[in-house]
C-alpha positions in Angstrom: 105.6 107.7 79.8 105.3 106.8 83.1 106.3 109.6 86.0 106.9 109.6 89.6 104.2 111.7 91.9 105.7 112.8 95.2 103.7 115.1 97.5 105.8 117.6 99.0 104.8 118.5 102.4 104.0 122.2 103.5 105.5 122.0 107.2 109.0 121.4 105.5 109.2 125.1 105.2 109.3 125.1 108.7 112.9 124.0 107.9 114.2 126.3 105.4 118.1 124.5 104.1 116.4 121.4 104.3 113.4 122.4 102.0 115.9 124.0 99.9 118.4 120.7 99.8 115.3 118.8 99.1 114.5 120.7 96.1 117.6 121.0 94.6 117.6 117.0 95.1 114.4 116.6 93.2 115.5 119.0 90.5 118.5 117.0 89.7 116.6 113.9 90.2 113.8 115.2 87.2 116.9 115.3 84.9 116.6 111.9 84.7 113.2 110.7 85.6 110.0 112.2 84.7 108.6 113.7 88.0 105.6 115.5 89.0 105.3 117.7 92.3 101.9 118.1 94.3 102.4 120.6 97.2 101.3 120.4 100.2 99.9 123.3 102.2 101.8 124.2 105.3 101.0 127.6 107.1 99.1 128.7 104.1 96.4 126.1 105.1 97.2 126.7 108.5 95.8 130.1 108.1 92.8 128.9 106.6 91.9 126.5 109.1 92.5 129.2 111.5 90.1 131.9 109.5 87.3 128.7 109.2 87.5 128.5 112.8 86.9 132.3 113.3 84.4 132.9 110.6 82.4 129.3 110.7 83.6 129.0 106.7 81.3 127.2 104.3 83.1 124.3 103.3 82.9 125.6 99.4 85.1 129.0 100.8 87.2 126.8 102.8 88.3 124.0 100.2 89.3 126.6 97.6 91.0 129.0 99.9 93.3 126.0 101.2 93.5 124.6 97.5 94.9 128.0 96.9 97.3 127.8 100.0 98.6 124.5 97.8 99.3 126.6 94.5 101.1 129.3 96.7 103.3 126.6 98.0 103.8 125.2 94.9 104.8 129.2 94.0 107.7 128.9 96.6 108.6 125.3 95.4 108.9 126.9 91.6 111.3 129.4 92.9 113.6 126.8 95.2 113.8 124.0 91.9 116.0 125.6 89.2 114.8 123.5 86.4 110.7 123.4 87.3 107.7 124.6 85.6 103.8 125.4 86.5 101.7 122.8 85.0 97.8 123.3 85.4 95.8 120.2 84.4 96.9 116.3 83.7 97.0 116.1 80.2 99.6 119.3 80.5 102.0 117.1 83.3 101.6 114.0 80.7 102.4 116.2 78.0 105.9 117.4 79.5 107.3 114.6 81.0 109.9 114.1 78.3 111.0 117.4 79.0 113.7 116.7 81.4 111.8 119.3 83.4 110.3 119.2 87.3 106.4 119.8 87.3 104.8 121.4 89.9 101.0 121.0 89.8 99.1 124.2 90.2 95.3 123.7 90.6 94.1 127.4 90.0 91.1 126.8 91.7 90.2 123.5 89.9 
C-alpha cells in the first residue's frame, strides 16, 4: 500500500492554533489515506545549532542531537494528532498503513 510522506515543519510551532488546526487536519485526513509524518526540527534544532556554534560540536554530536530535536517534535506532534502513533523504522510505517492510523516517524538515534 502506497502512503503519503509529508514533512512537517518545526517553525510551525511558532504558530501554535495553526499547528494545532494542522494536525487535527492531517489526523482526519489519515482516516482515509495512509499517511506518514516526518518532523521537522524547529527550536529544538535551533538550540543545537546554537550549542555547535558555542562548543565547535563534532559533526557526529551535532547530527544526533538535532536528529533528536526531530523525535522531540515528533513527541509534540503525537500529542496534537488524536489518532497518531510512534513508528521507529520503515518496515514498521509499511506495516501500519492499513491501520487508519497517523504515523509519526521517530528516529531514536538511527
Amino acid at each position: 500500500m502506497d502512503a503519503t510522506v509529508l514533512k512537517v515543519g518545526g517553525s510551525l510551532a511558532l504558530y501554535p492554533q495553526k499547528l494545532r488546526d494542522l494536525c487535527q487536519t492531517l489526523s482526519e485526513i489519515s482516516k482515509k489515506y495512509p499517511l506518514v509524518v516526518l518532523p521537522g526540527g524547529g527550536e529544538f534544532a535551533d538550540t543545537v545549532r546554537a550549542l555547535d556554534a558555542r562548543f565547535s560540536l563534532s559533526c557526529t554530536a551535532s547530527h544526533r542531537m538535532s536528529i533528536l530535536g526531530q523525535d522531540q517534535y515528533g513527541l509534540l506532534l503525537k500529542d496534537l494528532m488524536p489518532n497518531s502513533v510512534e513508528v521507529f523504522t520503515i518496515e514498521e510505517a509499511k506495516k501500519g498503513l492499513d491501520k487508519n492510523r497517523l504515523q509519526i516517524f521517530d528516529n531514536q538515534g538511527n
